[in-house]
C-alpha positions in Angstrom: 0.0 0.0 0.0 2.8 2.6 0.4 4.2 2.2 -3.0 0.8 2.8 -4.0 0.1 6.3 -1.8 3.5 7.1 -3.0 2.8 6.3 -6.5 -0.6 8.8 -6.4 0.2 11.6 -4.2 2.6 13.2 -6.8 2.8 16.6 -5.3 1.7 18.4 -8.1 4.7 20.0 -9.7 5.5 20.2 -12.8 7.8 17.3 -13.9 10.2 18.4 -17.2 11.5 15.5 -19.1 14.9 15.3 -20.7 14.5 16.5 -24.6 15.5 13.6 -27.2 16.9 13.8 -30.4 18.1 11.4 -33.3 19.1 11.2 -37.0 19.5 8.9 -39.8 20.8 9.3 -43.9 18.7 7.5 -45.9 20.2 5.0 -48.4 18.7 7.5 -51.5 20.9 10.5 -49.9 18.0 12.3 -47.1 19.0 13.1 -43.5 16.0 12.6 -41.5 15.7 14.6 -38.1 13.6 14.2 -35.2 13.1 15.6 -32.2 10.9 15.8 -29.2 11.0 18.3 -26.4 8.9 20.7 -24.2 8.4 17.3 -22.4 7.0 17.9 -19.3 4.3 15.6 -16.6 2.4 17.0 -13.9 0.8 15.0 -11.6 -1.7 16.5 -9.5 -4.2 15.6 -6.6 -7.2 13.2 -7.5 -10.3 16.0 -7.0 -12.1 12.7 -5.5 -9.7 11.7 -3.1 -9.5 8.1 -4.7 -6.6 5.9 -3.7 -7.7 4.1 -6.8 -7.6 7.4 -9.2 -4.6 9.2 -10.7 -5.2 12.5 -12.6 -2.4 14.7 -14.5 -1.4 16.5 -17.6 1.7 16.1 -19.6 3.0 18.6 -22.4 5.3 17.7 -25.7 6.4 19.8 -28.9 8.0 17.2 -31.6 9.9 18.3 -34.6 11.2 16.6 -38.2 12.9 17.8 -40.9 14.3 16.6 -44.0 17.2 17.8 -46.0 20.0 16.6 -48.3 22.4 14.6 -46.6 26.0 16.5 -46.7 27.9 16.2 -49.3 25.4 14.5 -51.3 22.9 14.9 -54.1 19.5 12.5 -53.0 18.9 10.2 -56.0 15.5 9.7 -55.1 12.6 12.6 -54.2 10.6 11.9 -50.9 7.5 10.6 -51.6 5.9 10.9 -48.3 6.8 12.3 -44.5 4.2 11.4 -41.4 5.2 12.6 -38.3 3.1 11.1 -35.4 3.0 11.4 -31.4 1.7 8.9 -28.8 1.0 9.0 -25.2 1.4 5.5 -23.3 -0.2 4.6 -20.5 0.1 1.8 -18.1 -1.7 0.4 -15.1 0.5 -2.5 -12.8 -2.6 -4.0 -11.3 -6.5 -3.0 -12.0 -8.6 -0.2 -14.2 -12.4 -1.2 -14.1 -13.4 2.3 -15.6 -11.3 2.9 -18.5 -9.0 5.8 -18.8 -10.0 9.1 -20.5 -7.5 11.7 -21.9 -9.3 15.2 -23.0 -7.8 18.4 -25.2 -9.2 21.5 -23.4 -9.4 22.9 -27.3 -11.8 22.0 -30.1 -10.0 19.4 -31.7 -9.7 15.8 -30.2 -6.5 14.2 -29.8 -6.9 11.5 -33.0 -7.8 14.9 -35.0 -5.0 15.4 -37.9 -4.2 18.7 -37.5 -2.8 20.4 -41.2 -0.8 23.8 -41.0 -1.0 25.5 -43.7 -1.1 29.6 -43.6 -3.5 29.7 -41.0 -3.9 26.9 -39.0 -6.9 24.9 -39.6 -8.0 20.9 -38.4 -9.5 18.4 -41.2 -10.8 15.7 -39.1 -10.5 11.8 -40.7 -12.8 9.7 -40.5 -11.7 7.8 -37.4 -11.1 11.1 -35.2 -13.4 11.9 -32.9 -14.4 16.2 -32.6 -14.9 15.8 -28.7 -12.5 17.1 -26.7 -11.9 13.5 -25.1 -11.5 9.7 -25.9 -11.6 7.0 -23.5 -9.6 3.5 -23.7 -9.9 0.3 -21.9 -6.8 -0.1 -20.2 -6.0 -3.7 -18.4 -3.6 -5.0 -16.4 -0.3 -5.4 -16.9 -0.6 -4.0 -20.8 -0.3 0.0 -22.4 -2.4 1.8 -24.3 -1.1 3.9 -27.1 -2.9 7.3 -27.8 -2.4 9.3 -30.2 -1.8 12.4 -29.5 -1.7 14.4 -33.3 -1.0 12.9 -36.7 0.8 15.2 -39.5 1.7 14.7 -42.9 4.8 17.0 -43.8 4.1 19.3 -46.2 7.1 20.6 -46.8 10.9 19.5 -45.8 9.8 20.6 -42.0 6.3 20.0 -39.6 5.6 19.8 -35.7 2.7 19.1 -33.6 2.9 20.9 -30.0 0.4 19.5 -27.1 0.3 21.7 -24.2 -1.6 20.1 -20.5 -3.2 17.3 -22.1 -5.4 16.1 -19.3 -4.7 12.5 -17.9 -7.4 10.7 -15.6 -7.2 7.0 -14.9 -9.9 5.5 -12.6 -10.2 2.4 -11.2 -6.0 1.5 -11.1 -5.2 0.0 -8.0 -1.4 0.2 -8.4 1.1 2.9 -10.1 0.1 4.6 -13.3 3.2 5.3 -15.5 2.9 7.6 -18.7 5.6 7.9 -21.3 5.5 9.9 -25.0 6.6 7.9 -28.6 7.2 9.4 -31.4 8.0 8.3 -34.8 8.9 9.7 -38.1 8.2 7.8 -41.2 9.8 8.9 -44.8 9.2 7.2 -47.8 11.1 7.6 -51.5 10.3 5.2 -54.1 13.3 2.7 -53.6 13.4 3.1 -49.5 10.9 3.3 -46.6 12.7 4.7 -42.8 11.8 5.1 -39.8 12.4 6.8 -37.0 11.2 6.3 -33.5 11.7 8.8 -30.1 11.0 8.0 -26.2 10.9 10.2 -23.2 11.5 9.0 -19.8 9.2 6.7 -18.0 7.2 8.9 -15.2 4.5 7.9 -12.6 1.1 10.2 -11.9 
């Protein structure tokens, strides 16, 4: 029970997460770039008093870019660039209630968001417009949420989510959060890519 109370009582500041960074040259000449920072978890107080409740937000930017590899001339152009972002979450022992993770904005987080000029959101067909999904969560296995979707555009694109709420009710053990992301490039002879983790952390 005290790793538990420990696990949940997270004094409510403002956690910031080591930044990540890595690189690869294609085999067609394209160095691929991607970063992640602005990493940061918070977790707070459960509102209900729950020792079975864990409540938080977390905040991420991530970056990519592509350019011509030094000293070389690409022999292939990129065909496509997705550059996605996931929040994992984890319970050790129990959720009965599912887990639900909200935008306070107008846009869910499975929205693909499109910059281009002004910023705008075109929706997919499997996003959802509220500003929260739930997901099942059982024990001993992660859930993967996404937390934006962007198709570059041009050699550069990044997808910035500030306090993303985090509740999980029903988890009778720790509840550990952790951000992917991943960068995939395509040309038409060679398909990379490139994945990112933050630290592990605990609401």
């Amino acid at each position: 029970m005290g790793l538990v109370v420990g696990a949940g009582s997270g004094g409510a500041v403002p956690t910031p997460l080591a930044s990540t960074y890595d690189r690869l040259v294609t085999d067609d000449g394209w160095t691929v770039e991607l970063r992640a920072s602005e990493l940061v978890v918070n977790p707070m107080s459960n509102i209900a008093n729950s020792f079975a409740s864990r409540e938080g937000w977390v905040s991420s930017r991530v970056g990519a870019l592509i350019t011509p590899a030094a000293g070389r001339v690409p022999s292939q152009p990129v065909s496509s660039g997705v550059l996605e972002q996931f929040l994992v979450v984890g319970c050790q022992i129990d959720v009965s209630d599912g887990a639900t993770f909200g935008f306070g904005s107008s846009f869910g987080p499975n929205a693909n968001v499109t910059i281009s000029g002004q910023p705008n959101v075109s929706v997919g067909a499997s996003a959802s417009v509220s500003p929260s999904i739930s997901a099942k969560l059982t024990p001993g296995t992660i859930n993967e949420i996404s937390l934006g979707k962007k198709t570059l555009q041009t050699d550069r694109a990044s997808i910035r989510a500030k306090r993303v709420h985090v509740r999980v009710d029903g988890c009778a053990g720790p509840v550990t959060v952790r951000i992917i992301v991943r960068l995939s490039v395509s040309t038409p002879t060679a398909d990379d890519t490139l994945n990112l983790y933050s630290t592990r952390m605990w609401l």
